[in-house]
N, C-alpha and C positions, 0 to 999 in steps of 0.2 A: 575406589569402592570395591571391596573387596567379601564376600561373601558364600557360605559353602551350599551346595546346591544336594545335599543327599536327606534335606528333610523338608517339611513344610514350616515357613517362616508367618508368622503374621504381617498383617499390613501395617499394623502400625510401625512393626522395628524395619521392615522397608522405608517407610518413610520418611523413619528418623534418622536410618545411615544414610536415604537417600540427602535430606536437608543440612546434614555435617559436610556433606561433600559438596553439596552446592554451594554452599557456606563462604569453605573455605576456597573457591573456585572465583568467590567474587560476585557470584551469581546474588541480583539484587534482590530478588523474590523467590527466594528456594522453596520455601512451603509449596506456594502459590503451581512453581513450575511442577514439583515431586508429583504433585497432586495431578497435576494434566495427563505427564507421560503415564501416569500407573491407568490412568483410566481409559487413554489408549493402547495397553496393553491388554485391560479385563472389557473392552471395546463398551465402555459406559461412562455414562457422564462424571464428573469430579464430584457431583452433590452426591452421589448415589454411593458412595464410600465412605461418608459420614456418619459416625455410628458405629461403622464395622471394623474396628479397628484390629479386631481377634480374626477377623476373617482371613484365612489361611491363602496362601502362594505355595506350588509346586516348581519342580523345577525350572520347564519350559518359563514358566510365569516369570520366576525371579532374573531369570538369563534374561529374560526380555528386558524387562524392566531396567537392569542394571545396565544391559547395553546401553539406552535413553539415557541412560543417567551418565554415563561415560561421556558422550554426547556431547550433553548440555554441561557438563563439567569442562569440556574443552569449546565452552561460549559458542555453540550451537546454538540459534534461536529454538525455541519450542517450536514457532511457528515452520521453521524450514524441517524441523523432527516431526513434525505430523503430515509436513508438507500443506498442508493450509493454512490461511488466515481468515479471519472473519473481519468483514467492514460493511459498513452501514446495517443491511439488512443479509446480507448474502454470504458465501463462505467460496474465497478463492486459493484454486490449488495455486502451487507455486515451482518454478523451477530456478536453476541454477542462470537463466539470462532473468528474470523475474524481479525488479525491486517487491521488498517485502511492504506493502503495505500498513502505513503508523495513522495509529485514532486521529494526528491531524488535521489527514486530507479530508477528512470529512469535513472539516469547514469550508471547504471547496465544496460539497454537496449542497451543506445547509444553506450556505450565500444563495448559490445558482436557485435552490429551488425557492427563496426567500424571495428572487426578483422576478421568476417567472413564475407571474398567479396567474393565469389560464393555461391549465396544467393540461387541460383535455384536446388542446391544440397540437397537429401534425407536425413539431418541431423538428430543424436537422440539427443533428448535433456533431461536430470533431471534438476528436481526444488526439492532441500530439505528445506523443511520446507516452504511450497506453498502457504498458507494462503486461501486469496481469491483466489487463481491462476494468481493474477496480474502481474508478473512477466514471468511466463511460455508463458500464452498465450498472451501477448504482443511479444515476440519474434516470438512465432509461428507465429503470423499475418501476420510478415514482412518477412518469412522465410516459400514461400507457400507451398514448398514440406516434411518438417520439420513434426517430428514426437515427443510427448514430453509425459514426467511421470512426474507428480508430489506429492508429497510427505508431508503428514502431522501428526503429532501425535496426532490433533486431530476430531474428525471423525462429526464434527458439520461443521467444514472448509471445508473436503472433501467433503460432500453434495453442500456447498456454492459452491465450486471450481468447480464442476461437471454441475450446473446451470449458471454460468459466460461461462462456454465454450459454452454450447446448447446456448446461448443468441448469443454468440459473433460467432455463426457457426463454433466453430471449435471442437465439440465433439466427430469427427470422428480420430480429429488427439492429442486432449490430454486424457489420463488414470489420471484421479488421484486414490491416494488409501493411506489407513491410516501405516504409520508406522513409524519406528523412527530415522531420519536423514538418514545414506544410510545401515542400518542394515536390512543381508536378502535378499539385493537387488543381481542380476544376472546381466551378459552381461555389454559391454561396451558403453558410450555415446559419443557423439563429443563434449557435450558441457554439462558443469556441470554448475548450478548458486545457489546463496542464499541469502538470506535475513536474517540473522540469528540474532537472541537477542543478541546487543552488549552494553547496559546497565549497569554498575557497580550498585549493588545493595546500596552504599553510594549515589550514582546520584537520584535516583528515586526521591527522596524529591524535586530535583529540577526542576522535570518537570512541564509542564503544568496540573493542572486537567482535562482536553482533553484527555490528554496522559494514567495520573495516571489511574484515574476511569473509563474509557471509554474501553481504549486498553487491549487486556489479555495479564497478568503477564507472560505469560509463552513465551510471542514474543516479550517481551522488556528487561528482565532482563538476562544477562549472567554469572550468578556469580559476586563474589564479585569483580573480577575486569575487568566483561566484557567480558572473552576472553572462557569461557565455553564452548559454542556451537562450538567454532574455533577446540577446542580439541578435540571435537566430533566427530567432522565430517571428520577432518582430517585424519585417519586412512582410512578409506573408498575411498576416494578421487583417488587415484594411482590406487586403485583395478576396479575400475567404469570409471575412464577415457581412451579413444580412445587413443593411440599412439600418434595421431598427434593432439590430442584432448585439449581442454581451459577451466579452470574452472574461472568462476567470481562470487568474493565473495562483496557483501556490508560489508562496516565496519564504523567503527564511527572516529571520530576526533582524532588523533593522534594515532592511531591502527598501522597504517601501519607496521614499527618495528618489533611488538609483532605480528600480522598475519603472517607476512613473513618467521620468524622464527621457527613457530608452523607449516607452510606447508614446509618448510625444510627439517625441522626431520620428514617428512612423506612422503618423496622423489618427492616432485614439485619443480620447478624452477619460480623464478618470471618472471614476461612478461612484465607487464605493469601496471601504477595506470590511473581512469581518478578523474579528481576533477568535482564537482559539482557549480551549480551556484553560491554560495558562496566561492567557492575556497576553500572549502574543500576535501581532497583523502577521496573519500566516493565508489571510486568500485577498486579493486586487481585482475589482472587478470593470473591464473598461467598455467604452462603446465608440461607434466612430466619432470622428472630429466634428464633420459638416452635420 
């Protein structure tokens, strides 16, 4: 994208070179995306540019812009060019050890808070393998007397995860801290969750470069058929869970089976799947055996 910077351009014909170039980039929602980076650049919302399509850019403006645009022409997510994402109710930064948070995992929210109706109760809650903490502290929000851990192997996340709760005011009620899946860990929780890399490393070729280049390998890939992390963590699971306590696991397309199986032979029982907007079983909900 290529553009002269010695005049003022309107917003509209930004947009329009901007959406040629995302276009031909591949990029699945070029409008959609143009429209974000420009309103990060004039520091206003996307709706607020509606209308104004005569509304002039200066230099600095177009440089910026264009930069973004350069960006996401080279399969940048938005979300890692603004450096945040938004999930459930909350808006988390992100970094470079950071899985980027997708609309999925929220069906891991809505399950968990579907099955626990006495919401005003002192719950503990773990997150293995916490990332941004997008998950933990989205339940926490909705769960005001709720107390949580979260949990990551890698200690660039934990910082991130520890900055997402001071942002989101709840740093008095989550810990996170670096370690590995639930190894080490003490005490029992009422509510276990994860998000774990369920990935067959034959799959990765077929994702998006969003995903490949962007996302860390070490929050996507599960082994050669996925099911890695499940093994993992499993063992742990029985020893960390409350009596009367729920573990909710994200899983990927056709897992279900093979998850059920692997928390089995580790003494949970299943409870429940939810599917996601696609109608896919993308959250497993289990509890113990006895």
């Amino acid at each position: 994208m290529e553009l002269e910077y010695d005049k003022a351009i309107p917003l509209s014909t930004l947009l329009a070179e901007a959406n040629v170039s995302l276009t031909i980039a591949g990029v699945e929602t070029p409008q959609l995306d143009a429209r974000l980076l420009l309103a990060h650049v004039l520091q206003c919302t996307p709706k607020k540019n509606y209308g104004r399509d005569q509304f002039l850019l200066f230099d600095e403006q177009q440089a910026a812009f264009t930069a973004l645009v350069v960006r996401r022409v080279r399969r940048e997510p938005v979300s890692r060019i603004l450096g945040w994402r938004g999930f459930w109710t909350l808006d988390f930064r992100l970094n470079a050890e950071t899985f980027d948070p997708r609309p999925e995992t929220e069906t891991v929210v809505e399950a968990l808070l579907e099955h626990v109706v006495k919401r005003h109760l002192p719950y503990s809650l773990l997150d293995l393998g916490s990332g941004s903490g997008n998950l933990l502290l989205a339940v926490l929000s909705e769960l005001k007397n709720a107390m949580g851990v979260g949990i990551d192997i890698a200690a660039g996340a934990v910082a991130m995860a520890r900055m997402n709760a001071a942002s989101a005011g709840l740093a008095t009620r989550a810990l996170f801290q670096v370690g590995n899946w639930g190894e080490g860990l003490g005490g029992v929780f009422d509510v276990i969750m994860a998000n774990p890399p369920y990935i067959a490393e034959s799959d990765m070729c077929g994702l998006s470069p969003e995903v490949v280049h962007f996302d860390p390998r070490r929050a996507l890939v599960g082994g050669p058929d996925g099911l890695a992390a499940y093994r993992a963590i499993a063992p742990s699971l029985r020893r960390l869970l409350a009596p009367r306590g729920v573990v909710a696991l994200e899983i990927g397309q056709g897992q279900a089976p093979a998850v059920n199986e692997i928390m089995t032979e580790n003494g949970l029982a299943w409870h429940a799947c939810r599917s996601d907007l696609s109608g896919i079983t993308r959250c497993m909900l289990f509890c113990r055996a006895d």
